[in-house]
C-alpha positions in Angstrom: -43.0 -60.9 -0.2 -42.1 -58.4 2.7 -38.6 -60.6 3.0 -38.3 -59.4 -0.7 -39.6 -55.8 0.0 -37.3 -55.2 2.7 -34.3 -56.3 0.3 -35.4 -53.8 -2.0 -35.3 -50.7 0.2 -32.2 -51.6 1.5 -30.5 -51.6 -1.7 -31.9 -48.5 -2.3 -30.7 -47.1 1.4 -27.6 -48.4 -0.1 -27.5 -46.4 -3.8 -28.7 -43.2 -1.7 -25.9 -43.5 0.5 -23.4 -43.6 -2.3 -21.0 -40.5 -2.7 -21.6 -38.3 -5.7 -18.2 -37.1 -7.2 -17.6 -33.7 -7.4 -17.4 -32.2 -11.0 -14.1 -30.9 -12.8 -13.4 -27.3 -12.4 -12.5 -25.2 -15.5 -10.3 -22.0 -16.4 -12.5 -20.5 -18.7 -10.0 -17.5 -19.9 -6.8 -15.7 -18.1 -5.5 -12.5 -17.9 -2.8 -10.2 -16.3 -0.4 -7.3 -16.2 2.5 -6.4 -14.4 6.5 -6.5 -13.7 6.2 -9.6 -12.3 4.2 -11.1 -14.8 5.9 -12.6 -18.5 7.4 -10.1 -20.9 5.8 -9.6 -23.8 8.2 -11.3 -25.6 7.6 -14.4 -23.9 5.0 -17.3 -24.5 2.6 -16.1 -21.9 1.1 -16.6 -18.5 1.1 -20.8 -18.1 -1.6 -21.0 -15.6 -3.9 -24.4 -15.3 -6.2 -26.4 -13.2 -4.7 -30.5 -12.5 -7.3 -32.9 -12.3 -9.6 -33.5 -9.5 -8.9 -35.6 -6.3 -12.0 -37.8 -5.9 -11.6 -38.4 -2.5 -11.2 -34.8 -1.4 -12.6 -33.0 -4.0 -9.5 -31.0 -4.5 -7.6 -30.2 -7.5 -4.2 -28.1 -7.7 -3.9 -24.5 -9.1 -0.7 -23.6 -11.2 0.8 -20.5 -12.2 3.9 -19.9 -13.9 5.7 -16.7 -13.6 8.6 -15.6 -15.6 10.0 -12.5 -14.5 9.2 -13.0 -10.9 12.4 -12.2 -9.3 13.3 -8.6 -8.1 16.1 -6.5 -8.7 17.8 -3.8 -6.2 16.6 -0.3 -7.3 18.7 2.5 -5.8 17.1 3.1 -2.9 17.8 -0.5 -1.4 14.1 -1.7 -2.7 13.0 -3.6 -5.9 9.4 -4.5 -6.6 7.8 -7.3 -8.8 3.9 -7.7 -8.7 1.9 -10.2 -11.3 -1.8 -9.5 -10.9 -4.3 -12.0 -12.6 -7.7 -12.6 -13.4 -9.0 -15.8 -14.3 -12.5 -17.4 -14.9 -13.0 -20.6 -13.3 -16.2 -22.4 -13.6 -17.9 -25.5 -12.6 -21.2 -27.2 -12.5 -24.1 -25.6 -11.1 -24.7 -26.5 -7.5 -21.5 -26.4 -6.8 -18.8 -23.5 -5.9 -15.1 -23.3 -5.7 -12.9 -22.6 -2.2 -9.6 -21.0 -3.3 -6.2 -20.5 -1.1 -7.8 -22.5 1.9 -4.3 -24.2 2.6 -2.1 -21.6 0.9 0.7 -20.8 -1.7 3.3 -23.2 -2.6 6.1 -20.7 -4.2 9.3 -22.0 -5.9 11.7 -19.7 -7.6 15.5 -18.5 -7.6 16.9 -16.1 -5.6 20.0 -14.5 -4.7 20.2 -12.6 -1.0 23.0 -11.9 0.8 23.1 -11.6 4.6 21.4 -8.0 4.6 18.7 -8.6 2.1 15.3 -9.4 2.4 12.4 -11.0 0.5 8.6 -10.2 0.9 6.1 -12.7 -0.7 2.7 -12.2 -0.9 -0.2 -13.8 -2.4 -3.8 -12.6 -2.0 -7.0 -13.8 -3.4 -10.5 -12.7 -4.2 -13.9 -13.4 -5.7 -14.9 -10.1 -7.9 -18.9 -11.1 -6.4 -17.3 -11.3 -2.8 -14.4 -8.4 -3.2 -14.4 -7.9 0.9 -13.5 -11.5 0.8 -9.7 -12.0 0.7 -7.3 -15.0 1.3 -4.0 -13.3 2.2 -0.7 -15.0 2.7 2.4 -13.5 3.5 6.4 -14.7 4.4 9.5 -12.8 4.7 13.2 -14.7 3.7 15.7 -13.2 5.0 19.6 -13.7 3.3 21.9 -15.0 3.1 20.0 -17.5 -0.2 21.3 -18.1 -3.5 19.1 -20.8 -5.5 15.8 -22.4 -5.8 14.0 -21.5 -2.9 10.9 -23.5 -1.9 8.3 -21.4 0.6 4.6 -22.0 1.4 2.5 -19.0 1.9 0.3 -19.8 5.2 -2.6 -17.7 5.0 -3.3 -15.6 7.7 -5.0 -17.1 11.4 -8.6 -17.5 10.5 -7.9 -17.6 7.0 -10.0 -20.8 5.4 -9.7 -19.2 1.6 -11.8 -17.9 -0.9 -15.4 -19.0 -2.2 -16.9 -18.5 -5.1 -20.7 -18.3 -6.2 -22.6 -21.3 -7.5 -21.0 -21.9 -11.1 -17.4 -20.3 -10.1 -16.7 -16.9 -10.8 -13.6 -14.1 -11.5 -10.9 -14.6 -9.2 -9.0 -12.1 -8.8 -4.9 -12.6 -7.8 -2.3 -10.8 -7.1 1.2 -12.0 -6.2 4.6 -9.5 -5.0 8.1 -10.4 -4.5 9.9 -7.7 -2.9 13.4 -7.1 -1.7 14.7 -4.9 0.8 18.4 -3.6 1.2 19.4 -2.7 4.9 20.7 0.8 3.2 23.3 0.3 6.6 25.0 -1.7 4.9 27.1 -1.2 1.2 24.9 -1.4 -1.6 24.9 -4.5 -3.8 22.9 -6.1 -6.5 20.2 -8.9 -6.3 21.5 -10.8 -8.7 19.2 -12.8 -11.4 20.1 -14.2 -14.3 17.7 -14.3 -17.6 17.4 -18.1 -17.0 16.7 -17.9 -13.4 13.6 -15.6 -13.4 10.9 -18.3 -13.4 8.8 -18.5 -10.4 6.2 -21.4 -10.0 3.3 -20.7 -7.9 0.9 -23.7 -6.3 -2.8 -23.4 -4.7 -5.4 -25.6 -4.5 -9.3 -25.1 -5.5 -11.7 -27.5 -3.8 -15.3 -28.2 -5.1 -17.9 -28.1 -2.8 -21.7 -28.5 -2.6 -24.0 -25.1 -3.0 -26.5 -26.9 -0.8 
């Protein structure tokens, strides 16, 4: 009988000990304004959450810019900015880390050896607004095609969290180019098919408790 007892707790012991996956994370609704986001004319915003890694509790965080790339004004500058607001939820008891390993960005450009492009990506909780996750990188020319870049966020930088349940995050993302007005004055070119940016963050799902 206590041979029998003792099997019993341990299987127990056992079931306890057992991992409880994290839940799904959701975008409940998405919006945004600004040069950098989609003309009007365009489908919209594409912005969604990939499915959850079990083992790590992390899922990926897409956005899809369209009109991304900037143009030289005529003061050697040009200046796009997309700023978002999305809902993401998840299941009570748990929160959401945004932005804890940074911004994958992948888009076109066209720099010659005197121009320069500013990225930047920063994130915030509208319940924790002192809170940001900041991530910045400078290309300098000469680039013409895709270019590839991850947006480290700054030392100390471990993201954004959210409240139990999720919350409003907040985003704003510039690409800016500067023209060393030293030099003669040319174009940033971009073509109407070579606007799209495509920008990659992570959310993880962690335990309120």
């Amino acid at each position: 009988m206590i041979f029998g007892g003792l099997l019993l707790l341990g299987s127990a012991v056992g079931t306890w000990g057992l991992a409880i996956a994290a839940p799904q994370p959701q975008l409940v609704n998405i919006t945004y304004y600004g040069s950098g986001c989609p003309a009007e004319s365009a489908t919209g915003l594409t912005a969604h959450i990939g499915a959850l890694d079990a083992k790590t509790n992390i899922a990926p965080l897409t956005f899809t810019l369209s009109n991304f790339t900037p143009t030289l004004g005529s003061f050697g500058s040009g200046l796009r900015m997309c700023d978002i607001i999305a809902f993401l939820s998840v299941d009570r008891g748990y929160k959401i880390v945004v932005n804890a390993r940074g911004t994958q960005a992948q888009g076109y450009a066209s720099l010659d050896n005197t121009t320069l492009l500013a990225l930047r990506g920063t994130y915030q909780f509208a319940d924790k607004a002192e809170i940001q996750s900041i991530g910045m990188l400078d290309v300098n020319g000469p680039v013409t095609g895709t270019l590839t870049k991850h947006l480290t966020p700054s030392d100390g930088d471990q993201g954004v969290a959210s409240l139990c349940a999720g919350g409003e995050l907040d985003i704003e993302f510039q690409s800016r180019s500067v023209k060393d007005l030293r030099s003669p004055m040319g174009v940033l070119a971009a073509g109407a098919d070579n606007t799209t940016w495509t920008l990659n963050t992570d959310i993880e799902v962690l335990s309120c408790s």
